[in-house]
Steps between C-alpha positions, in 0.01 A plus 500: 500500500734758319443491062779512377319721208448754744831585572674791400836554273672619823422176619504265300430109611800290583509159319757220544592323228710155565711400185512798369702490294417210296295577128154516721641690744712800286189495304263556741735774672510717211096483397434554911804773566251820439228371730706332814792552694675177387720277729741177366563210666752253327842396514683756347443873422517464090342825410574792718220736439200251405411531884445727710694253839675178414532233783689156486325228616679503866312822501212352459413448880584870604421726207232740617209297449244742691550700184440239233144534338479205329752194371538342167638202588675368140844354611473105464699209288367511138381192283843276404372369196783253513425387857889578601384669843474259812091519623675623888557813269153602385339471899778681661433781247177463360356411764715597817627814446090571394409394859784734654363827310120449546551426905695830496264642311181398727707667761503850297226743455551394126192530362504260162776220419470352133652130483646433147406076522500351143183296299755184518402551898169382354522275203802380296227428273192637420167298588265578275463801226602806752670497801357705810518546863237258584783237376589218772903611557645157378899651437790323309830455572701718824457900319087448508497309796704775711249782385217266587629477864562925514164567392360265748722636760338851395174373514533330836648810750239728478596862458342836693152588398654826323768291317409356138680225361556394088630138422551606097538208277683639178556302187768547285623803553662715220635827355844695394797399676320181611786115320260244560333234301339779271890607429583093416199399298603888290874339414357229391276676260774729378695222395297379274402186676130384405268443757356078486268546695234777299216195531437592895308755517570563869451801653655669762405790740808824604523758704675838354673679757335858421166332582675309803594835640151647408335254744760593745473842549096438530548255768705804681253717414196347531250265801497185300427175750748341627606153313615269229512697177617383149700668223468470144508733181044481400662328176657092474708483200658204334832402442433566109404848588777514694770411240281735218540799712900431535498439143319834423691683728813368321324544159584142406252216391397254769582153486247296635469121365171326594624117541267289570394477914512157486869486334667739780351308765672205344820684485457610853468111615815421337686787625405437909595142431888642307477762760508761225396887560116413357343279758096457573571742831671762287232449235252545692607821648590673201139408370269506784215783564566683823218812497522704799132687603548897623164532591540481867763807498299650229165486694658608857691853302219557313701500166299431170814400293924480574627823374733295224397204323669164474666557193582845525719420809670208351566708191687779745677218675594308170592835332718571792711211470729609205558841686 
């Protein structure tokens, strides 16, 4: 088996990337760009320059794939938080378009191809304190469900004894440039708006995108076993934290009421029965614990501790969303 650590800088390892484009992706691209000769694989050349070959995705069948290394396999239908996108949606991308790049890939002398799945293909909720691998898959809802069904399609067509294999289940993922829920919970807080809810102490496990790519550019470099591998920040922070470290960032005082538990749920109850914004689901999501274990990954790349801490990446992502 070639390493790719061996190689020299006049010939440098050729990864794939799928989606790349997208935050992960341009991330990842610019943190691997030194060490690999990068290909993209998306809809649209956005960034002429970030790669070293773009191909559209009706390239994807006859780009030179006895010269492609390894894959990074990102492209897929993200989370709709307001459950907008028909499920037929999720498993012709998520999961179809997964199946169409790994057979092509099985056919390559690729050597590694790195799956980015999701930890809602495990759990929409976490049983237990921590969640790991060992975790029975038990999805929610079409997004989960369609990663479920790639990984399992992964797992079932067995790949060439040379060939290594990474099903990576990130949490949320974060960093500069990056509008997600980090961005909308930050508005709030800049308006002023006190957070109700300070009496759940819930806490909550992310994944910074500097150690994201970290990981990633081990996996390249490294032998780790092939297999389901989660991906978390070593720190769970809660949502208090969370709203303290916007606040210090925008040197304001935080405004966290503790009402009583018992009161919110009440409130909750009344607002699924008036159909109001605050119902038990809702409540329940914004409160609930969902800790997400790094050993595995940890253990199999030998690292002791993620390069950044929990709270020093939010701080860069939080910091980075008045720029």
């Amino acid at each position: 088996m070639k390493h790719f650590e061996l190689k020299t800088a006049s010939f440098l390892p050729t990864i794939l990337i799928t989606g790349a484009y997208g935050f992960v992706g341009s991330n990842l691209a610019a943190y691997l760009k030194d060490r690999y000769t990068l290909w993209a694989l998306d809809v649209e050349d956005r960034v002429p320059g970030l790669y070293a070959r773009y191909f559209s995705w009706r390239q994807a069948e006859s780009l030179p794939w006895e010269q492609v290394d390894g894959v990074i396999h990102l492209a897929g239908k993200a989370h709709d938080t307001k459950n907008q996108s028909e499920a037929k949606t999720y498993f012709d991308i998520n999961t179809g378009l997964t199946q169409r790049i790994y057979d092509r890939f099985l056919l390559s002398g690729a050597e590694k191809f790195i799956f980015f799945s999701s930890v809602k293909a495990a759990a929409d909720s976490v049983p237990g304190e921590v969640l790991t691998e060992e975790v029975a898959p038990d999805p929610v809802g079409p997004y989960g469900e369609s990663k479920i069904r790639a990984e399992e399609y992964l797992q079932g067509h067995s790949s060439a004894k040379h060939q290594l294999v990474y099903i990576l289940r990130p949490c949320m993922i974060h960093g500069p440039g990056n509008k997600g829920n980090l961005n909308l919970l930050y508005n709030v807080v800049k308006k002023g708006i006190p957070w109700p809810l300070g009496a759940f102490e819930n806490r909550r496990s992310f994944t910074s995108i500097d150690n994201l790519c970290y990981v990633i550019d081990l996996l390249l470099a490294g032998e780790a076993p092939s297999g389901i591998y989660q991906m978390a920040d070593d720190e769970a922070l809660s949502t208090n934290e969370l709203i303290g470290a916007m606040c210090e960032v925008m040197e304001r005082k935080a405004h966290i009421w503790k009402l009583p538990q018992g009161w919110m749920r009440g409130l909750a109850s009344a607002g699924g029965a008036l159909h109001l914004p605050l119902n038990p689901e809702r409540l329940r999501k914004l409160t609930e614990n969902y800790v997400v274990s790094n050993k595995k990954i940890k253990t199999a790349l030998d690292i002791d501790k993620m390069p950044v801490t929990a709270r020093d990446g939010l701080i860069k992502t939080i910091r980075s969303f008045s720029l």
